[in-house]
C-alpha positions as CSV (number, residue, x, y, z in Angstrom):
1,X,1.8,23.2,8.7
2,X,0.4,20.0,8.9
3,X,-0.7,16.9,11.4
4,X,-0.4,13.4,10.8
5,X,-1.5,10.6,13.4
6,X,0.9,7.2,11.4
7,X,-0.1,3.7,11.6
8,X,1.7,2.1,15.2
9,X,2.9,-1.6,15.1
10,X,4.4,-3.5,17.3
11,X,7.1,-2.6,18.9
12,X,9.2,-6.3,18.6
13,X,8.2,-5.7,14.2
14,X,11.8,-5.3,13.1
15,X,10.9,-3.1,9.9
16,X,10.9,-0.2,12.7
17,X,14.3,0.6,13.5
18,X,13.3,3.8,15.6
19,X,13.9,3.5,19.1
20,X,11.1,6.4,20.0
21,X,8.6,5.2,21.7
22,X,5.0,6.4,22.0
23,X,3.7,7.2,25.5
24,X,2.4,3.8,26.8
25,X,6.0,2.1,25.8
26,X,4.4,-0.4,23.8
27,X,4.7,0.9,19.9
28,X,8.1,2.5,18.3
29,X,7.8,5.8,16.0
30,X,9.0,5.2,12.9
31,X,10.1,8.6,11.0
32,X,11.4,6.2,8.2
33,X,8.7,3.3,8.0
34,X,7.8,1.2,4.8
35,X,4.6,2.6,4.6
36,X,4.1,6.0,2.2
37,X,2.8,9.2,3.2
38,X,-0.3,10.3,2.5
39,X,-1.4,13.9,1.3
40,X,2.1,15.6,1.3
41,X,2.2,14.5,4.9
42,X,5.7,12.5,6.4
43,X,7.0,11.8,10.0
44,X,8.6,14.3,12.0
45,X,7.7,15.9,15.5
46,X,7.1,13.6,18.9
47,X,4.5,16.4,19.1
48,X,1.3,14.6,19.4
49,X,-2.1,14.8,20.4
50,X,-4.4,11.9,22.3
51,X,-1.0,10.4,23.1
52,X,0.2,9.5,19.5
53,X,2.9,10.5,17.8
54,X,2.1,12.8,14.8
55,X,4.0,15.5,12.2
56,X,3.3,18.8,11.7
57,X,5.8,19.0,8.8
58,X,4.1,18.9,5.9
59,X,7.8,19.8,3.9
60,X,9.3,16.6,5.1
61,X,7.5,14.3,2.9
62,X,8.9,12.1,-0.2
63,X,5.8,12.3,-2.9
64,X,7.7,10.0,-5.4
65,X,5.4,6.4,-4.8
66,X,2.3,7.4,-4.2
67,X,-0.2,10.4,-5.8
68,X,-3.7,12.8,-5.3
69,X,-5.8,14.3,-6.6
70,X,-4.9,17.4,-5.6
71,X,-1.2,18.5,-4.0
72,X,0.1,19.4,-0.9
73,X,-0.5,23.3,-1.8
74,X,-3.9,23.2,-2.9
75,X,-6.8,23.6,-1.0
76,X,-7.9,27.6,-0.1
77,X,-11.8,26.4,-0.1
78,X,-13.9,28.7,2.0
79,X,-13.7,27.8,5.5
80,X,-17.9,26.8,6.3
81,X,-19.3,26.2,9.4
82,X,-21.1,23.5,10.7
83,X,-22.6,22.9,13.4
84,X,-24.0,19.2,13.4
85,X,-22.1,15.5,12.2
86,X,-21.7,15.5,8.5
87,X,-19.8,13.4,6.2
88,X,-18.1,14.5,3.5
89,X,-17.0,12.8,0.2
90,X,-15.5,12.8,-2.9
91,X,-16.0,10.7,-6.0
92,X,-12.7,9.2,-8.1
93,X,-11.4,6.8,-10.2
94,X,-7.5,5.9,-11.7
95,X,-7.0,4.8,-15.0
96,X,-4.5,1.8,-14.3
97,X,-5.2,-0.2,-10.6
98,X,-3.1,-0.2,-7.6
99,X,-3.6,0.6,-3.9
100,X,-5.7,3.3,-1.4
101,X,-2.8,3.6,1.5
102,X,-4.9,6.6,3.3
103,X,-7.3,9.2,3.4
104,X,-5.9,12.9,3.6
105,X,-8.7,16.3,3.8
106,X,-8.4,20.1,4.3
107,X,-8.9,20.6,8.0
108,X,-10.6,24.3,8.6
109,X,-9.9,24.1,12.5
110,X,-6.8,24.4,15.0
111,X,-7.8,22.6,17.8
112,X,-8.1,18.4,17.9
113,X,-10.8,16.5,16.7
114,X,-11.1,13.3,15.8
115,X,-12.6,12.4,12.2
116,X,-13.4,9.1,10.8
117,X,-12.0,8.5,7.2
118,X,-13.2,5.6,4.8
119,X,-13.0,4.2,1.2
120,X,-16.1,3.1,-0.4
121,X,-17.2,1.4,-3.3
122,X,-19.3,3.6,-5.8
123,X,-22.6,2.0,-4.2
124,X,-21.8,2.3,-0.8
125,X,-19.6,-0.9,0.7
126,X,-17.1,-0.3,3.2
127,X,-13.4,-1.1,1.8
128,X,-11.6,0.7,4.8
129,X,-11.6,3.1,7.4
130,X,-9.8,4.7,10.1
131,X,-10.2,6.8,13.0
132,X,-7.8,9.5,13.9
133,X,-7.3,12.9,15.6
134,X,-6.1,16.3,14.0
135,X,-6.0,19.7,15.2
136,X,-4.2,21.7,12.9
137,X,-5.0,23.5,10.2
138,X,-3.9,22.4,6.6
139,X,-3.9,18.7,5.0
140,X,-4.7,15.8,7.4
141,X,-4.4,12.6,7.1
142,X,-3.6,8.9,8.3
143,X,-3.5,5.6,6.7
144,X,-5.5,2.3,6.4
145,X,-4.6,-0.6,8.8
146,X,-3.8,-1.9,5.0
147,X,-3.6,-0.8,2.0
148,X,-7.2,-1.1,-0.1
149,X,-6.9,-2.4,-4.0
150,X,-9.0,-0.9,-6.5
151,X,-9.6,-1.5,-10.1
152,X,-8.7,1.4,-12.8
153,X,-11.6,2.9,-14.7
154,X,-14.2,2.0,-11.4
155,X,-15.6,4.5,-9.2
156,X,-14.7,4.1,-5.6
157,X,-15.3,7.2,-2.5
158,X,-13.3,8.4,0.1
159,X,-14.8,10.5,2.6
160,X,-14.4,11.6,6.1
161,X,-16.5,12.2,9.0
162,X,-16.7,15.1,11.4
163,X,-19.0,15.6,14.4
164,X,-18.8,19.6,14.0
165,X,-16.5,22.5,13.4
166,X,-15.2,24.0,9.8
167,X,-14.7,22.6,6.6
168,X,-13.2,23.8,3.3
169,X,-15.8,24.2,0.6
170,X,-15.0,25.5,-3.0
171,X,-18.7,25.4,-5.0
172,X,-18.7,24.6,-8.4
173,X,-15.6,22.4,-7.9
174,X,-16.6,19.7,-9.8
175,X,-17.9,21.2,-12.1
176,X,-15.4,19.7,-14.8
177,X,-12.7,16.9,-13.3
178,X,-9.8,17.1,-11.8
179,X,-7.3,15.0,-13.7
180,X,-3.7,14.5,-11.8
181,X,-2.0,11.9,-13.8
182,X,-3.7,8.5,-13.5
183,X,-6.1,9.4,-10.9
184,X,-9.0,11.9,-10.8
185,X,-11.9,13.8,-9.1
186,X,-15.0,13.1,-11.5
187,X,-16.9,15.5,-13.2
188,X,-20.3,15.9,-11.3
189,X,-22.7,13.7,-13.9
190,X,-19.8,11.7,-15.3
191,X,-21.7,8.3,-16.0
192,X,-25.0,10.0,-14.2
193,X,-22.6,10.3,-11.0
194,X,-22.7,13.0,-8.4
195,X,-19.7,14.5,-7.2
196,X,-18.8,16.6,-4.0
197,X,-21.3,14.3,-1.8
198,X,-22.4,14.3,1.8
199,X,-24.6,13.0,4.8
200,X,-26.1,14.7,7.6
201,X,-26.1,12.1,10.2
202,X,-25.4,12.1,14.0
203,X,-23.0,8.8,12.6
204,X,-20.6,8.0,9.7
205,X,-23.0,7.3,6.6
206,X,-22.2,6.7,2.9
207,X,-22.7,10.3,1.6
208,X,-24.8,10.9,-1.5
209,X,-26.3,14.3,-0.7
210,X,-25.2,16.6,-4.0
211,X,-26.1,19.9,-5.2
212,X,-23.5,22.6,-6.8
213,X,-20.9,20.2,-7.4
214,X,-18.5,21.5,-4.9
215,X,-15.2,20.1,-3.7
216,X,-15.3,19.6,0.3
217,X,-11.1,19.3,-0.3
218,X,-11.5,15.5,0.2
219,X,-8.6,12.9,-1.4
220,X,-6.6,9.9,-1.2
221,X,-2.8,8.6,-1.3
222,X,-3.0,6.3,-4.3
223,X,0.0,4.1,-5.4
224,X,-0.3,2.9,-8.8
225,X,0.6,-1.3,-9.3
């Protein structure tokens, strides 16, 4: 099972034809909205936590425009804990260019949190980010204001920040890439690059911390142009 917090827009936007509301009347829920689903993650249940809407179905998705590096069943890392703010990343690429719609991760814990996930360029710019709340475990996610464009055969990073709690961590992950069709998790020392990356910050901070190569279950929703 699965939690996803979806993008809100106004409730007079007449894409949304749903006529649930979310708790302050002001935003429809959309289980049907022109915007993909990220991680293997679609709409469903009013069930929410922090007063939004989110879905814990993570079997009612539709996985046919958009792709990741790894699938909605992967992901048994070793649960790890930590017990300060860390960010934790993962380096990529796509061999044709297209669109980052969201940021998706393997959440350890069962109770609500909120995390902080954002695309960056290989050297550290900010290309998007969004704050969100989760508290289940099993792939989360949630999706840029709008969509990011990247360029095929360039290095971008998506990671996500957490203040404390569990995180999946498989060592040696990156050992060798992770190729899913036209998008992959580098090698670690593909072009001189480290993979499986973080920061040890009380804040959000571009993560470049390596060592073992290991996959902190870290990916994106990419639709191809």
């Amino acid at each position: 099972m699965a939690e996803f917090k979806p993008n809100y827009e106004p409730k007079s936007d007449p894409k949304y034809g749903s006529p649930n509301m979310d708790p302050a009347g002001t935003h429809y829920r959309s289980p049907n909205g022109s915007i993909p689903s990220v991680g293997g993650i679609g709409y469903g249940s009013p069930n929410g936590v922090g007063g939004d809407y989110t879905s814990p179905n993570s079997d009612a998705f539709d996985q046919t425009n958009w792709i990741s590096i790894w699938g909605a069943a992967d992901g048994a890392g070793q649960p790890t804990e930590n017990l300060a703010p860390m960010t934790l990343g993962v380096r990529f690429k796509t061999t044709v260019p297209g669109v980052i719609v969201g940021i998706k991760f393997r959440s350890a814990v069962d109770y609500p949190q909120e995390y902080i996930a954002t695309l960056w360029s290989d050297v550290g710019t900010k290309l998007g980010t969004v704050t969100f709340i989760a508290g289940t475990l099993g792939w989360q996610g949630a999706y840029f204001a709008a969509p990011v464009v990247i360029t095929a055969a360039t290095f971008y990073v998506a990671s996500v920040y957490m203040r404390s709690g569990l995180n999946h961590r498989t060592l040696n992950g990156y050992t060798t890439a992770h190729v899913n069709g036209v998008i992959q998790g580098i090698a670690d020392n593909d072009s001189g690059r480290s993979n499986g990356i973080l920061s040890l910050n009380a804040t959000e901070t571009f993560p470049t911390i390596a060592g073992s190569a290991p996959n902190y279950w870290v990916d994106v929703g990419f639709i191809a142009n």
